[in-house]
N, C-alpha and C positions, 0 to 999 in steps of 0.2 A: 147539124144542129148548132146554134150559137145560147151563149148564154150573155143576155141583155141585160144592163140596171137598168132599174126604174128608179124616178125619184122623184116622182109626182103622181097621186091620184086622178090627174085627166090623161095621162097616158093610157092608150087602151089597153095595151098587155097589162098595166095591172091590175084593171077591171076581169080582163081574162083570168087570171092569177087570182084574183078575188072570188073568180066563180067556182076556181078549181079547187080553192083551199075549201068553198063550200061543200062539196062531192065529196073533198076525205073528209075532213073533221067535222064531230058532232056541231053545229049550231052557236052553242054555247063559249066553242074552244076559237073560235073567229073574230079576232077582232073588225069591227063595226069598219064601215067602208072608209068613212070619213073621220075614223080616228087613225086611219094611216099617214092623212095628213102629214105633221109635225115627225114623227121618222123617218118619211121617207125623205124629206127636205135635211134632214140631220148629215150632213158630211159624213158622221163618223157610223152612222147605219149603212150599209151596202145591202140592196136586195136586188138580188138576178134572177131574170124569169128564163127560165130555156122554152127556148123557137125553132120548131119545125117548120119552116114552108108557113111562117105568117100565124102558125097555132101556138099556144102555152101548151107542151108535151111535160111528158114525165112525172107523171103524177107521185109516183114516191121519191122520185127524187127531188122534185121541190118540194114536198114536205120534209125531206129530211133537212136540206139547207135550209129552208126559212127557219126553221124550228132551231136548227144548230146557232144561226143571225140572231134571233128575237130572245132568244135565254139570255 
């Protein structure tokens, strides 16, 4: 398993990452696709998606990192 930054919304991992966070969090708790934009471009925002074999695995584990990142 590796843990990749993303730091663009036309990356596919974090379209993947995007789906993933939709499967845990209620709807509501998701920010919108394209207001990931402007953080993920931010230098001082780091977000790592973990990849298994080309997948976004770990479902509570990147909920716990993005959540610990984005507070």
């Amino acid at each position: 398993m590796e843990f990749i930054r993303v730091n663009n919304i036309e990356d596919p991992l974090f379209a993947k990452m995007h789906n993933l966070l939709g499967e845990i969090f209620p709807p509501e708790e998701v920010l919108e696709f394209e207001l990931w934009k402007e953080p993920l471009e931010d230098p001082s925002i780091r977000v790592f998606v973990a990849v298994h074999e080309g997948e976004v695995v770990g479902r509570r584990n990147i909920a716990i990192i993005l959540t610990g990142i984005l507070r």
